[in-house]
C-alpha positions in Angstrom: -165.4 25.5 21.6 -165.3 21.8 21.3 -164.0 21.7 17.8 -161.1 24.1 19.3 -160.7 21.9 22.5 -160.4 19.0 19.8 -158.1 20.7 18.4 -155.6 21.5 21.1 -155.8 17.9 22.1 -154.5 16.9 19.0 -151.6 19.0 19.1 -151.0 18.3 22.6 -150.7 14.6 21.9 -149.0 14.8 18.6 -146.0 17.1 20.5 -145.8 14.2 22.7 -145.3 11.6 20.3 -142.1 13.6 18.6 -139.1 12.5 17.8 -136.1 12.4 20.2 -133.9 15.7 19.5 -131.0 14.3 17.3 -127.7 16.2 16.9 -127.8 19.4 15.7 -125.4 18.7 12.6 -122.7 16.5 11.5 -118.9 16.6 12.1 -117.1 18.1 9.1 -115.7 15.3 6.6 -113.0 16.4 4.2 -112.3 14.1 0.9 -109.7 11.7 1.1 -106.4 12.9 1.2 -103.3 11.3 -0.9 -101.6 10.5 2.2 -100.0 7.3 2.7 -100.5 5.7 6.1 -97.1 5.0 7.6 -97.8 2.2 9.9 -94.7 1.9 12.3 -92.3 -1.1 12.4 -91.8 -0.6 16.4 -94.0 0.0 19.4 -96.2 -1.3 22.2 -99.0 -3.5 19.9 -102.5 -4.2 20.8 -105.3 -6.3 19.5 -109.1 -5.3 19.7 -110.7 -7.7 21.6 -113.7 -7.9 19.9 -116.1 -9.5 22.0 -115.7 -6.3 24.6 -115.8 -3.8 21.9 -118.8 -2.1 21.2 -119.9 0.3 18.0 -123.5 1.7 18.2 -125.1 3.7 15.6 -128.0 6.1 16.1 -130.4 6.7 13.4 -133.2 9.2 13.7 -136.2 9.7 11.7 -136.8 13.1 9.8 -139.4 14.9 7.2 -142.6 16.5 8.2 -144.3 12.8 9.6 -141.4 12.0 11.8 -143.0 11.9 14.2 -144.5 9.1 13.3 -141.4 7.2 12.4 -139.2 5.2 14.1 -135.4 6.1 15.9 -132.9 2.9 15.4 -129.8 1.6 17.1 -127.3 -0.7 15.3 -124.3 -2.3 16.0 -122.9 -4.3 18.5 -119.5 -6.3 19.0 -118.3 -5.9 15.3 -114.8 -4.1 15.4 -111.9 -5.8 15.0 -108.5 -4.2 14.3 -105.0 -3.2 16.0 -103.1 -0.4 17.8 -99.5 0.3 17.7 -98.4 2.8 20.3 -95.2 4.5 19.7 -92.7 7.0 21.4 -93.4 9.9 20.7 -97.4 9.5 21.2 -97.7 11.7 17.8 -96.3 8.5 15.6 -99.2 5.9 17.0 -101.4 4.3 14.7 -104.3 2.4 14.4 -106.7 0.3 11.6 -110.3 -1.3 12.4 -112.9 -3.0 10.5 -116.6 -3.2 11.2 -118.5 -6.2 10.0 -121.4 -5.0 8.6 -123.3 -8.3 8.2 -123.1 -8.7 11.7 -124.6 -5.8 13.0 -127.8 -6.1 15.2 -130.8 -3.6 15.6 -132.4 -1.9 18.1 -131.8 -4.5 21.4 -134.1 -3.3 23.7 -131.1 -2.2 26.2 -129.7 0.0 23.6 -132.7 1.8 22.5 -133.2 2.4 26.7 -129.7 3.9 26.5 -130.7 6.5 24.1 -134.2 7.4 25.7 -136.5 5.5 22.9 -139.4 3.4 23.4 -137.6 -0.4 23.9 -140.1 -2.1 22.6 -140.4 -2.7 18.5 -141.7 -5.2 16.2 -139.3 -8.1 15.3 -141.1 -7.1 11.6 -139.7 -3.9 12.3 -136.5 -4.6 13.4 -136.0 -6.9 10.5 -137.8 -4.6 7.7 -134.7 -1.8 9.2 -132.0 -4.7 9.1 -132.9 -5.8 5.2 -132.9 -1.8 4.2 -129.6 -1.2 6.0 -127.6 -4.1 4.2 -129.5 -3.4 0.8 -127.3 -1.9 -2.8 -129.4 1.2 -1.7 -127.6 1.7 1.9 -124.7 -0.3 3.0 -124.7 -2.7 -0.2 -123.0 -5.5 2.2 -122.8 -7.8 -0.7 -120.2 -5.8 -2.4 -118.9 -3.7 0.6 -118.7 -6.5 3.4 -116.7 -4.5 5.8 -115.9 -0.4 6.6 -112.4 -0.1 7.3 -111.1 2.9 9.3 -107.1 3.8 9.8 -105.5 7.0 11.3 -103.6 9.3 9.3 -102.2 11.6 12.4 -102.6 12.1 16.1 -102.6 14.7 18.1 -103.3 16.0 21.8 -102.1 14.5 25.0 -102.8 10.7 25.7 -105.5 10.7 27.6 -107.6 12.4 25.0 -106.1 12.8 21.1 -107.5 14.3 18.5 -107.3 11.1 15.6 -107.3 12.1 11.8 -108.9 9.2 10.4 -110.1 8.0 6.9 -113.0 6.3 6.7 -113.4 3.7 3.5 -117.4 3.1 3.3 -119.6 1.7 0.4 -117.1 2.4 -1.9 -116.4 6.1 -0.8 -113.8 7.8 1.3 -113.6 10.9 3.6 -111.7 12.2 6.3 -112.1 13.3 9.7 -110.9 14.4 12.9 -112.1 12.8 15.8 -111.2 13.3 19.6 -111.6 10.3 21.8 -111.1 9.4 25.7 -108.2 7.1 26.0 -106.8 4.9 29.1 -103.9 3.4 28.3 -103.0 0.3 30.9 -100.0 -2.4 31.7 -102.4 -5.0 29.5 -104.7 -3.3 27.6 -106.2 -0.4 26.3 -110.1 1.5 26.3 -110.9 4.2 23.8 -114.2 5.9 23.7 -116.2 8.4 21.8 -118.8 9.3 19.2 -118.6 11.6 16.0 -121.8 12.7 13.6 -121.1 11.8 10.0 -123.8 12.7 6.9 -124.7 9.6 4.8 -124.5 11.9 2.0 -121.2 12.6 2.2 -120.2 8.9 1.5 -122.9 8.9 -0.9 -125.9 7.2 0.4 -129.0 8.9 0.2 -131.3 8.3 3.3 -134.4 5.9 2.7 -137.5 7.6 2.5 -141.2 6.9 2.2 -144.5 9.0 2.1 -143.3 11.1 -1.1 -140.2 11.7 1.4 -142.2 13.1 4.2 -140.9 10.0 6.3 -137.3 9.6 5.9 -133.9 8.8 7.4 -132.0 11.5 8.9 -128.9 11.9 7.0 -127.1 13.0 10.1 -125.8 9.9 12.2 -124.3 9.8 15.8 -121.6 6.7 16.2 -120.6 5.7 19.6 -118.0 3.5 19.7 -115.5 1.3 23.0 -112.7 -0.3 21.3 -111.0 -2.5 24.3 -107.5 -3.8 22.7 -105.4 -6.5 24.8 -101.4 -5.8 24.8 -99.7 -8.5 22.7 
């Protein structure tokens, strides 16, 4: 009876310690497309204001011991780009860049946000940084920023569906991707999130523990883009 009580402890305690849930699967990424982005000579332009613009990543850990890995959050104020809004709506463009050498992990406010543990290990934090801008993940020697245009909109304009291509390590794919948008006299807020698979742009998630311990390859981006009226 005590072996069993032992027992049930342990499995009380290591139920506690899981994971959080993570999405339950990516958003559907096509390859890319030959179309040609047609940016438009005419319309209402707007920069990204970078310093109020915010991208955050969510990485979850996965394999039989992830529960005794670690969830991340990366980003921070790293967008930069333009908008051009157009009559009709439909004919509205945009293009962004994300610095990847600029991206922080796991602030203790963001990790809050999501429901982790705030706390980690600057060792920790900075082991996660060195992984994510290694040949192996991001490879932000050779691939220094993601770039991300629109290839079509649709949907009213308070909350489009964008068609976007995404150029990353190398690799493109396409997706659809509805986001919130409020559209002012000065400037302009556009919100959302999408899941992509690092597989599909041909990373393979790090792993350790004879890949027991790994990175989910599903991610969850949530991204503000505030752009100022020029």
């Amino acid at each position: 009876m005590k072996k069993l009580s032992l027992a049930l402890l342990a499995t009380i305690l290591l139920a506690a310690c899981q994971a959080q849930p993570r999405p339950s699967s990516p958003d559907q990424t096509r390859p890319a497309s030959d179309r040609v982005l047609a940016w438009p000579e005419q319309g209402r332009r707007f920069l990204v204001n970078a310093e109020a613009s915010e991208l955050r990543i969510v990485v979850y850990a996965d394999g039989p011991l992830a529960r005794f890995g670690h969830p991340h959050v990366i980003g921070g104020a790293v967008l930069t780009g333009e908008v051009m809004l157009t009559e009709p709506f439909s004919d509205s463009a945009l293009r962004l860049e994300i610095d990847v050498a600029a991206m922080e992990v796991d602030r203790p406010s963001w990790r809050s946000d999501e429901g982790f543990d705030p706390d980690m290990s600057a060792s920790a934090i900075a082991d996660t940084r060195s992984n994510m801008l290694s040949p192996a993940v991001l490879s932000a020697a050779q691939f220094p920023q993601i770039k991300i245009e629109s290839l079509a909109i649709s949907g009213p304009t308070w909350q489009p569906d964008i068609e976007l291509r995404v150029h990353l390590v190398g690799n493109m794919r396409e997706l659809t991707v509805p986001i919130a948008l409020d559209i002012g006299e000065t400037s302009l807020v556009a919100t959302g999130r999408m899941l992509i698979s690092q597989r599909d742009f041909g990373i393979e998630p790090f792993s350790a523990a004879g890949g027991n311990l790994a990175v989910a390859d599903e991610l969850l981006i949530r991204f503000r883009v505030i752009a100022d009226a020029q």
